[in-house]
C-alpha positions as CSV (number, residue, x, y, z in Angstrom):
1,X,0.0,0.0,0.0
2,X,1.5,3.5,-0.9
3,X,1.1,6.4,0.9
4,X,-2.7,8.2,-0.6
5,X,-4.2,4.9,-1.8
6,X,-7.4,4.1,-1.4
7,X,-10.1,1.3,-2.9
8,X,-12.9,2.1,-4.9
9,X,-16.0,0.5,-3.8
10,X,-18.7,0.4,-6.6
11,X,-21.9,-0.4,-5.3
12,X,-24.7,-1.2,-7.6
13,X,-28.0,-1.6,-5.5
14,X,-31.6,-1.6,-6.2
15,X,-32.2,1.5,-7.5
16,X,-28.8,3.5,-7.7
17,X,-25.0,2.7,-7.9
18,X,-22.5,4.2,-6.2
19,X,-19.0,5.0,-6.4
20,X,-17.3,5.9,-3.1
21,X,-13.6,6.4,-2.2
22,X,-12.0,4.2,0.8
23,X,-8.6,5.0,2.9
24,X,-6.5,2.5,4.4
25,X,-8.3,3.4,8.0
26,X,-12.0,2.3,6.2
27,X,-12.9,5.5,6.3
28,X,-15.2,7.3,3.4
29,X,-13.1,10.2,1.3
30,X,-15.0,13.2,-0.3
31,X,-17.7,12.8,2.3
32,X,-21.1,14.1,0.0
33,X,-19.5,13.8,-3.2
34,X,-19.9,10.4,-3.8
35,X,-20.5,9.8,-7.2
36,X,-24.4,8.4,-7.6
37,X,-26.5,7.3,-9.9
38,X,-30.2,6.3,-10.1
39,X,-32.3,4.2,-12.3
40,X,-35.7,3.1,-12.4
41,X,-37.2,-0.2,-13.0
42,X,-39.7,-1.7,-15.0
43,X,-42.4,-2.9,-12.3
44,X,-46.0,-3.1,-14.5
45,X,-48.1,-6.4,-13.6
46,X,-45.7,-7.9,-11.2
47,X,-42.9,-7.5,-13.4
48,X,-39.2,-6.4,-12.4
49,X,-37.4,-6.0,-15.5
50,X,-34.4,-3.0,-16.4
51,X,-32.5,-2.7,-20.0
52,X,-28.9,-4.1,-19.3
53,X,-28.1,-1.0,-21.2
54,X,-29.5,1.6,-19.0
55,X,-27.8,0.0,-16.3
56,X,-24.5,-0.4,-17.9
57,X,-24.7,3.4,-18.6
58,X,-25.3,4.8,-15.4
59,X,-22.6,2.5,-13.9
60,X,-20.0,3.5,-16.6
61,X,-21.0,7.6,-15.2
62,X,-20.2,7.0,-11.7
63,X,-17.0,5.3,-12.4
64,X,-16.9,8.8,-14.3
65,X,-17.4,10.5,-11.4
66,X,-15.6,8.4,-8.8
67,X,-12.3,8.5,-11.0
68,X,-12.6,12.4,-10.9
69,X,-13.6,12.5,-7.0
70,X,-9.9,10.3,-6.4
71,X,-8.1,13.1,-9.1
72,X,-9.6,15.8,-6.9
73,X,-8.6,14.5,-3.6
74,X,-4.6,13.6,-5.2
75,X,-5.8,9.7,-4.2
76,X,-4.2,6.8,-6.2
77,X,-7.4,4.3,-6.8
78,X,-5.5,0.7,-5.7
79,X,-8.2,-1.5,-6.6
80,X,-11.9,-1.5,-7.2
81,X,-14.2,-3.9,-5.4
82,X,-17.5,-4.3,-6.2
83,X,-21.0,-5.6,-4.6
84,X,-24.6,-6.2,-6.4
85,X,-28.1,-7.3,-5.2
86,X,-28.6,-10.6,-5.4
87,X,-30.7,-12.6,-7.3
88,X,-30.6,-10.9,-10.9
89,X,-30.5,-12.4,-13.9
90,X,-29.9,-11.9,-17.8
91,X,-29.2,-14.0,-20.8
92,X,-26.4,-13.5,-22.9
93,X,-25.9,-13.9,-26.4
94,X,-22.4,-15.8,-27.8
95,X,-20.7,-12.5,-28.3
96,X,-21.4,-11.7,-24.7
97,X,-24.5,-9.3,-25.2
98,X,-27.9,-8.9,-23.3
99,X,-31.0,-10.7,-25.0
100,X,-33.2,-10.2,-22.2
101,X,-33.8,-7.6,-19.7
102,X,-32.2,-7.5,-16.4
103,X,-34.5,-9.5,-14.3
104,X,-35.0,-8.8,-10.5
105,X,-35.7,-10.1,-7.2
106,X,-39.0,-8.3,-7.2
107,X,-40.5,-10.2,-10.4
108,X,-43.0,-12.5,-9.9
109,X,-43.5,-14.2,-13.3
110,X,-41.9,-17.0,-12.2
111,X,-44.5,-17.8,-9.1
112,X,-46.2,-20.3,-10.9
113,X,-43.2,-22.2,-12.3
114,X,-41.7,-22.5,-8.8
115,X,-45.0,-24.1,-7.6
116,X,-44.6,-26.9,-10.1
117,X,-41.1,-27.5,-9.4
118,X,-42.5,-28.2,-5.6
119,X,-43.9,-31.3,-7.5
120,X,-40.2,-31.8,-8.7
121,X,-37.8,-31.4,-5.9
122,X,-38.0,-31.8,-2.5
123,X,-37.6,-28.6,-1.4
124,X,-36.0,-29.6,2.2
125,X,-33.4,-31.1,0.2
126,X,-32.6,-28.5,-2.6
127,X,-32.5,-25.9,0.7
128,X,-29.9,-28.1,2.5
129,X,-27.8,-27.9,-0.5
130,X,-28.5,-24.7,-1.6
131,X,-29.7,-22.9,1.2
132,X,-32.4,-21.2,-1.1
133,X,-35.9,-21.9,-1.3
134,X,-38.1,-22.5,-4.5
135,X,-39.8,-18.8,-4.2
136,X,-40.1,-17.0,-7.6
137,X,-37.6,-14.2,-6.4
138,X,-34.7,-17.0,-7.6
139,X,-32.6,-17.2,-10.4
140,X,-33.6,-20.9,-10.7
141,X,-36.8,-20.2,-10.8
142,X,-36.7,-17.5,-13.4
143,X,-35.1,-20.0,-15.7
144,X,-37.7,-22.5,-14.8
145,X,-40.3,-19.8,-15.9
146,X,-38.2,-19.1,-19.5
147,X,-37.7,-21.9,-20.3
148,X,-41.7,-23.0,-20.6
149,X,-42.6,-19.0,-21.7
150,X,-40.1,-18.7,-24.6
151,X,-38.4,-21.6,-25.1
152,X,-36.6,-20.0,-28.5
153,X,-35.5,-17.7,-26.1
154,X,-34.1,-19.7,-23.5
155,X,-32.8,-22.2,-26.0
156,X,-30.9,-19.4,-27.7
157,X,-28.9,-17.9,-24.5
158,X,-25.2,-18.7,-24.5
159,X,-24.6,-17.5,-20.9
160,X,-27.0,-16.8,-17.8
161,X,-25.3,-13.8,-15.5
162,X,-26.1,-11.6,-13.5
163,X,-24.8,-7.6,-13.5
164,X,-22.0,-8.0,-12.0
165,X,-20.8,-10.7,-14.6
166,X,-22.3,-8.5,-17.3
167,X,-20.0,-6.0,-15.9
168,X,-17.0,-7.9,-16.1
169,X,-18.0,-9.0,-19.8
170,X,-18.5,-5.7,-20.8
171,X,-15.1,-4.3,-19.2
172,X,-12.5,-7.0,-19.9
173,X,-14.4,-9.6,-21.9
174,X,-15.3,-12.4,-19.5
175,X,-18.0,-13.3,-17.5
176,X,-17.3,-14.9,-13.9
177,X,-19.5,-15.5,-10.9
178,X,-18.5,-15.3,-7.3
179,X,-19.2,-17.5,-4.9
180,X,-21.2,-15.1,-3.1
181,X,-23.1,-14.3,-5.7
182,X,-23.9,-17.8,-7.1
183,X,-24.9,-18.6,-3.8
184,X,-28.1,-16.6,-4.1
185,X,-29.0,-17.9,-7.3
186,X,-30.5,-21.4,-5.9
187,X,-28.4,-22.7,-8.7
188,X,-25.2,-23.1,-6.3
189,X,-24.6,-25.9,-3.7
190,X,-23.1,-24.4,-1.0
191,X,-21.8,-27.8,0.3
192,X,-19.7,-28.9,-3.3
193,X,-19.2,-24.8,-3.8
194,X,-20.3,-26.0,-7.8
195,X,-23.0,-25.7,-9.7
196,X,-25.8,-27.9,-8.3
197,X,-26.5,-31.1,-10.4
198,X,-30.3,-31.2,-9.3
199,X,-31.8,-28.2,-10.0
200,X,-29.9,-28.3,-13.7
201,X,-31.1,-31.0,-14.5
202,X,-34.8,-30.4,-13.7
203,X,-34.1,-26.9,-15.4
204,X,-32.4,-28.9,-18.6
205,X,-29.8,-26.5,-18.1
206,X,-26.8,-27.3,-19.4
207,X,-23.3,-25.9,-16.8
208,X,-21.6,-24.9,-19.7
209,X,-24.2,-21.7,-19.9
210,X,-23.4,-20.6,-16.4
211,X,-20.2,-18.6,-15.4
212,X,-17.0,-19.6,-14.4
213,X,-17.1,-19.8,-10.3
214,X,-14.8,-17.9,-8.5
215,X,-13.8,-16.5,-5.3
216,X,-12.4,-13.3,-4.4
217,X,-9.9,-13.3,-7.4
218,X,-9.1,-10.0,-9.2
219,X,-9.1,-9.5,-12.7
220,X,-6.9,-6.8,-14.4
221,X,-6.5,-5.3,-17.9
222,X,-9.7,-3.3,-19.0
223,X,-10.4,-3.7,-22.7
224,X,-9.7,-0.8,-24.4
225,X,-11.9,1.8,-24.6
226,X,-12.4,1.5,-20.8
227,X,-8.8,1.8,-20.3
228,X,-8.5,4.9,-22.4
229,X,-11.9,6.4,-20.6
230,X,-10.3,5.3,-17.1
231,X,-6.5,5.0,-17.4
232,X,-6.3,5.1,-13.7
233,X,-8.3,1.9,-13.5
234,X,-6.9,0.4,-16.4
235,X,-4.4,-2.0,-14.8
236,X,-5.4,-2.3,-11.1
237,X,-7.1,-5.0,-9.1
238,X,-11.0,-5.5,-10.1
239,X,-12.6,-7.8,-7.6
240,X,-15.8,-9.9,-8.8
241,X,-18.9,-8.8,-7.5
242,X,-20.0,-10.0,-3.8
243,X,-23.3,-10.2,-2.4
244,X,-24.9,-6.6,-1.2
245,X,-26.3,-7.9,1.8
246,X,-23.1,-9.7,3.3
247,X,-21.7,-6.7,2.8
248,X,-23.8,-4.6,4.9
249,X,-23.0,-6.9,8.0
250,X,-19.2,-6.5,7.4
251,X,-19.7,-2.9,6.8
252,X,-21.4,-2.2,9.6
253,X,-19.9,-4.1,12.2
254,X,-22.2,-7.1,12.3
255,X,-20.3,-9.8,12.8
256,X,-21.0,-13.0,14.8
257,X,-24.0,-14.9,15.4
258,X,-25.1,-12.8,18.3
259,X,-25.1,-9.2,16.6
260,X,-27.4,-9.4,13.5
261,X,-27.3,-6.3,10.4
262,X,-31.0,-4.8,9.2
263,X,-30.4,-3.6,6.4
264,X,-33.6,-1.0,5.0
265,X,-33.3,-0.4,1.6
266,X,-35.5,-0.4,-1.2
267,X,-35.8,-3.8,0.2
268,X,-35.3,-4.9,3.6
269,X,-33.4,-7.7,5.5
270,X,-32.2,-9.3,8.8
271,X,-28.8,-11.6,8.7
272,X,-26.6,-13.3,10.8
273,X,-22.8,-13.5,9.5
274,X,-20.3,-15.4,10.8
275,X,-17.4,-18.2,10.0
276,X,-18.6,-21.2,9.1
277,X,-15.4,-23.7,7.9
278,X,-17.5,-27.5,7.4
279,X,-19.2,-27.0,4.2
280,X,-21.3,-30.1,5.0
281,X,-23.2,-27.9,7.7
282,X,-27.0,-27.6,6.7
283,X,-28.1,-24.1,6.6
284,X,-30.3,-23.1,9.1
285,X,-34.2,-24.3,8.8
286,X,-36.6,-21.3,7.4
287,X,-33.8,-19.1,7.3
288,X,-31.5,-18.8,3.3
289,X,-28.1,-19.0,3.8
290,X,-25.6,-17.5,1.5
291,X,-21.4,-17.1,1.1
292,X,-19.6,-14.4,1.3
293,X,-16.5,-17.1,0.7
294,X,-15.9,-20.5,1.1
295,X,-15.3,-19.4,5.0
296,X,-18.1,-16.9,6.1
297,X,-21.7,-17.2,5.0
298,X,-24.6,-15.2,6.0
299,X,-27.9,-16.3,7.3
300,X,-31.5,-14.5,7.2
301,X,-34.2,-13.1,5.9
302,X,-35.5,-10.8,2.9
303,X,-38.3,-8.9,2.2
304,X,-38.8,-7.4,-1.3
305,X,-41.1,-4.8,0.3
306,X,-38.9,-2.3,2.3
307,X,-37.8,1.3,1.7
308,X,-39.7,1.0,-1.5
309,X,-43.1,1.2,0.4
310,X,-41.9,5.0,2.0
311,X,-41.5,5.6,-1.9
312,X,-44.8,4.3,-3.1
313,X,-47.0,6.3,-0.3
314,X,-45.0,9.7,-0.9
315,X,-45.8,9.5,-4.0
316,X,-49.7,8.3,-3.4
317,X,-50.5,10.6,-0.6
318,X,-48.3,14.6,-1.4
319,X,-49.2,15.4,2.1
320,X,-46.8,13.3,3.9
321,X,-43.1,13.4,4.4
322,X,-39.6,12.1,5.8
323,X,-39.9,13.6,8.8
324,X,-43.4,13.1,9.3
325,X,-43.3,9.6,9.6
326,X,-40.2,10.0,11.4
327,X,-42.3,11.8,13.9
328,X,-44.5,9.4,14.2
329,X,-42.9,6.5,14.6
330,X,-40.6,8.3,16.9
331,X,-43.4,9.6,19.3
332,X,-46.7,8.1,18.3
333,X,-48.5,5.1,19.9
334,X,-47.8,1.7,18.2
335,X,-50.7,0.2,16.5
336,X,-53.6,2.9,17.2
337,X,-54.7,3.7,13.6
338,X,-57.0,0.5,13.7
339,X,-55.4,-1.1,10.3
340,X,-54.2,-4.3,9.3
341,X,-51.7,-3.9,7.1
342,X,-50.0,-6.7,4.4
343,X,-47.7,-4.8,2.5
344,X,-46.7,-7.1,-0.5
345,X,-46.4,-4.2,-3.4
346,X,-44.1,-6.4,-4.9
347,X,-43.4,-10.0,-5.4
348,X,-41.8,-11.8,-1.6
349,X,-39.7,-14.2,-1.4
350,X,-37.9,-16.4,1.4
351,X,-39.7,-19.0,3.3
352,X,-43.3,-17.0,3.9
353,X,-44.9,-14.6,2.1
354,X,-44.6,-16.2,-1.3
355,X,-47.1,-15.1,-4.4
356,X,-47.8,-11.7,-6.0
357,X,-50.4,-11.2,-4.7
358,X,-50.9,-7.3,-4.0
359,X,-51.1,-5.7,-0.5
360,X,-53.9,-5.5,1.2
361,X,-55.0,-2.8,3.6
362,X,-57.9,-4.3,6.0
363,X,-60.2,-1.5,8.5
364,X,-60.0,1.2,6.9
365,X,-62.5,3.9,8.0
366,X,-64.1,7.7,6.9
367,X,-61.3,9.4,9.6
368,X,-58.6,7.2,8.5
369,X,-55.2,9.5,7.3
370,X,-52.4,8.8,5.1
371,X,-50.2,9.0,8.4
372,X,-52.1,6.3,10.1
373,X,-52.2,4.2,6.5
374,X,-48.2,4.4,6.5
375,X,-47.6,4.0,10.3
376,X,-49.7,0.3,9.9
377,X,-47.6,0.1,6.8
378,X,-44.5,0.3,8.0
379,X,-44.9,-1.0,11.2
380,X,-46.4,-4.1,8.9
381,X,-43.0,-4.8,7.4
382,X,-41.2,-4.2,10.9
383,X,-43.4,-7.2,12.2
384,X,-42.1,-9.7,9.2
385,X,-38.7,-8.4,9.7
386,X,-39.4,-9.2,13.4
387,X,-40.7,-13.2,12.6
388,X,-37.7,-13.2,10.7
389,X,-35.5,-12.3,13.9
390,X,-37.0,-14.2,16.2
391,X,-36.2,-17.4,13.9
392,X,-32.5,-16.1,13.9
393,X,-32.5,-16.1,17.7
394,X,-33.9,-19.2,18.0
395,X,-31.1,-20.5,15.6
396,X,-28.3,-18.7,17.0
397,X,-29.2,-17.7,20.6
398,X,-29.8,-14.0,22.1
399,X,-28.6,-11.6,19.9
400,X,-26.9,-8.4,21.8
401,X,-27.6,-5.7,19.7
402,X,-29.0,-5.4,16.1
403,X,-27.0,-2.8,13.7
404,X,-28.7,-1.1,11.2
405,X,-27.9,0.8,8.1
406,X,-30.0,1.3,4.9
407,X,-31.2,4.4,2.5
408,X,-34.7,4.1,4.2
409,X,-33.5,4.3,8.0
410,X,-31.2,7.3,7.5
411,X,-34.2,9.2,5.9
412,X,-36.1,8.0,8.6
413,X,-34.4,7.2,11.9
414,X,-37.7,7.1,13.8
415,X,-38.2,4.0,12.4
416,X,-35.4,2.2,14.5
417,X,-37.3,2.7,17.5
418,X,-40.5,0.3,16.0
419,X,-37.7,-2.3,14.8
420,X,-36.2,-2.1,18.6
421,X,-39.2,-2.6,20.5
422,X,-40.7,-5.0,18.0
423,X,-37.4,-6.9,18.6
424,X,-37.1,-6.1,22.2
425,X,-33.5,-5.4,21.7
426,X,-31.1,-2.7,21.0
427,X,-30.4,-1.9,17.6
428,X,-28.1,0.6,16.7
429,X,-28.1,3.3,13.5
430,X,-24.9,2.6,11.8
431,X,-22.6,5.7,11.5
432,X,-21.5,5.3,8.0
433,X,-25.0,5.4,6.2
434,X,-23.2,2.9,3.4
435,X,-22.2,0.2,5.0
436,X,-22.3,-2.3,1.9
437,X,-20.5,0.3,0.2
438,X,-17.7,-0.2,3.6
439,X,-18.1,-3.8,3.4
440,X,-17.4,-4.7,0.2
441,X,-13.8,-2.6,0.6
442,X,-13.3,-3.9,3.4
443,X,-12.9,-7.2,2.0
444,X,-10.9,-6.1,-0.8
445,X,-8.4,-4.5,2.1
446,X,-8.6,-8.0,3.2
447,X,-7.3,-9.7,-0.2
448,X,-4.6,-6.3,-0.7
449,X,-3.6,-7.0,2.4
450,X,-4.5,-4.1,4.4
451,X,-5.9,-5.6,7.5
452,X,-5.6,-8.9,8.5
453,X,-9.7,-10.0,8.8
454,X,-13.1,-8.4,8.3
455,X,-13.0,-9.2,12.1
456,X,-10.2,-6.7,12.8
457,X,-11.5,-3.6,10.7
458,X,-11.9,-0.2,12.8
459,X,-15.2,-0.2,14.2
460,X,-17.6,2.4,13.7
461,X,-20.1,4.0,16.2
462,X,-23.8,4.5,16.1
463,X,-26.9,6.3,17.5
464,X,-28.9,3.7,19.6
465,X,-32.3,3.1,20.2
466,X,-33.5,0.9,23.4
467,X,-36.3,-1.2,23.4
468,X,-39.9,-0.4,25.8
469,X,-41.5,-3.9,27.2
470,X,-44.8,-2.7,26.9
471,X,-44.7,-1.4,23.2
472,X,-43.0,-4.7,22.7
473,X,-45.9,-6.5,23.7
474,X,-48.2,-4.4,21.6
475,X,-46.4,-5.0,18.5
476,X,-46.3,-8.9,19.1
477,X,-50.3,-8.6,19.0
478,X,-50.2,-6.8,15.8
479,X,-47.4,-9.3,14.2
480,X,-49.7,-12.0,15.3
481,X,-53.1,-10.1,13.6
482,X,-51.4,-9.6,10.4
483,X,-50.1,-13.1,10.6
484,X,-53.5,-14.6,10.7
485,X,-55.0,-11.5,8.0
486,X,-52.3,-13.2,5.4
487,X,-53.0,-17.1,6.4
488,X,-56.9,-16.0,6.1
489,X,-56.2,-14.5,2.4
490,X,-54.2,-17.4,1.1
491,X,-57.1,-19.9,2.2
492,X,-59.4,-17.6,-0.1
493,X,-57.3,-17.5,-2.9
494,X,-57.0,-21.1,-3.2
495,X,-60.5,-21.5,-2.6
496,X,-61.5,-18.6,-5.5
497,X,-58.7,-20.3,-7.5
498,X,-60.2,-23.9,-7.0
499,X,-64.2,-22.5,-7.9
500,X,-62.4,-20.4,-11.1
């Protein structure tokens, strides 16, 4: 490491990448100039779709902007590491361009597909190898949807990838998957750390149209028009992509079964990670389980419905704002706007919640307000985040103190005091608002060399918010009444389905 260097983490998320500048302490350079940029997805009808193209773009800009932010501040750019969502997916033509769209976790078109491959695979089995479940958010079970929906289509890809091989294609003319990434794919077996012989060959999929698995190893050499737009990056370290989520938890300090990361973004999650070195361990039982390597892997819980929802009723209701519903939550009285909330806007996946079904708002009334319809909403998805939690505890034992970090919760902080008491534990707001951004160089310090272990990276501080037993038991009630709302609504469906 020379004196000024720092790491460039590129962090493409669910609805903006960004390029911020790391020193050798793990500390953020040009503070509010990171370089951002935002894109919108496709999301008519349950779908979840983005061009490849627009994507690529706005990616190639920040690096723009990132490579100009290092000039500024005199910093030599030592490497750049890179994290993505997980569970994209694109097909690839044999020259190495998109023929689909970019499909994400949100898209449900695949809901029926993964029902019938239920009558395929036992799903206890397929999780113990893969630690994913047969949920439509999946890889797998996008293919399994293609492939009987356009099988020209299907039949025609050369490669299946996800953006962060696409990236790689595009920059220095290969296409290799993580292990972290792979691993949230439900194509992976997390056991053989190979592609997973079952679920190919009920998908007829043939490995040869799947990346080349890696682990953390760099790749150098952009082609060359990228070199000549970026001739600071043009021979340094590019790391593969790694899993947005497990980065969070390193980034934030969460490490170890008994401190768990919540992570509110446009989605929102709950994860334990810590070192797991027998691959032949079964991942926990109605929690997924992914890799950050072959030694840590990180175990939890997603919703697709998180920071999204604060989106969706801004934009329905003008009246309301940030710090309204920060007020709110901060000072109001959990669960006294009468509502039942479900708040599936767009497909779920994990171990409950599965479908596309919609949300559904039950009670309301002639005095009901927006505020009280997005208190019940978001105290809704606080409640599954909570079932999700109380599974990890029961895995994994007491947890000391949740850390949190997210676009979502740093717009709205209030909200940290519904997940605490709806935990009844601490949980903590994460100092550096991007902590997948800090993760993800943090493990890239890790492979230069910089520090020894994720374990022995500075800590950071955070503003914490303590738990109140008797709001606690008020918002077990309300998990419980939603709980039964949503078990309800599922009996109906299949009912009206049966009678159609």
């Amino acid at each position: 490491m020379t004196a000024g260097s720092c790491i460039l983490a590129l962090d493409i998320g669910s609805s903006s990448a960004r390029g911020r500048l790391y020193d050798e302490r793990m500390e953020a350079l040009a503070g509010d100039e990171d370089a951002v940029g935002r894109y919108s997805w496709q999301v008519q009808r349950g779908t979840m779709q983005i061009d490849p193209a627009e994507l690529l773009s706005v990616v190639a800009e920040v690096l723009d902007e990132a490579v100009e932010n290092a000039r500024t501040l005199r910093r030599q750019i030592a490497a750049v590491a890179v994290t993505t969502f997980w569970h994209g997916l694109m097909g690839l033509d044999a020259a190495g361009h998109p023929l689909t769209p970019l499909y994400g976790w949100g898209d449900g078109r695949a809901g029926r597909a993964a029902v019938a491959m239920r009558g395929i695979l036992d799903e206890q089995a397929y999780h113990r190898r893969t630690g994913c479940f047969l949920q439509a958010a999946y890889p797998a079970m996008k293919l399994a949807w293609l492939s009987r929906s356009d099988s020209a289509l299907f039949d025609s890809v050369t490669a299946w990838v996800s953006i962060g091989e696409l990236l790689e294609q595009e920059f220095f003319g290969t296409h290799r998957c993580s292990l972290s990434i792979a691993s949230g794919s439900g194509l992976l077996s997390s056991r053989t750390f190979g592609w997973d012989a079952d679920i190919l060959a009920a998908l007829e999929l043939e490995p040869r149209k799947l990346p080349t698995l890696v682990e953390l190893e760099p790749l150098s050499g952009l082609r060359e028009e990228w070199g000549a737009r970026w001739p600071s990056l043009a021979a340094i370290p590019w790391f593969p992509a790694v899993g947005d989520g497990a980065c969070a938890n390193i980034g934030s300090g969460a490490i170890g079964a008994s401190r768990p990361a919540l992570t509110v973004g446009t989605s929102a999650a709950i994860r334990v990670l810590r070192p797991v070195p027998n691959s032949q361990e079964d991942p926990p039982a109605e929690l997924w389980e992914y890799l950050v390597d072959r030694s840590y892997r990180v175990a939890g819980g997603a919703l697709s419905n998180g920071g999204n929802a604060i989106a969706f009723l801004l934009q329905r209701f003008p009246s309301l704002s940030h710090a309204e519903l920060d007020r709110v939550l901060r000072e109001g009285e959990p669960d006294a706007h009468g509502l039942t909330v479900l708040p599936s806007l767009a497909a779920e996946r994990g171990a409950d919640w599965g479908g596309d079904h919609g949300a559904t708002v039950d009670g309301l009334r002639l005095d009901t307000t927006p505020l009280d319809i997005a208190e019940a909403w978001l105290e809704s998805i606080t409640h599954r985040i909570a079932a999700v939690f109380q599974r990890i505890e029961g895995r994994f034992g007491p947890a000391s103190d949740v850390w949190a970090s997210g676009g979502a919760v740093h717009l709205v902080p209030g909200w940290l005091r519904t997940f605490a008491d709806a935990f009844d534990t601490p949980v903590h707001l994460a100092a550096d608002p991007e902590a997948t951004s800090r993760g993800v160089a943090i493990l890239a310090a890790r492979e230069l060399g910089w520090i020894a272990s994720i374990e022995t990276a500075p800590s950071i501080e955070g503003v914490a918010f303590s738990p109140e037993p008797d709001r606690h038991r008020v918002h077990q009630a309300a998990g419980a009444r939603e709980a039964l709302l949503s078990s309800l609504l599922a009996t109906t469906r299949t009912r009206l389905q049966d009678n159609a």
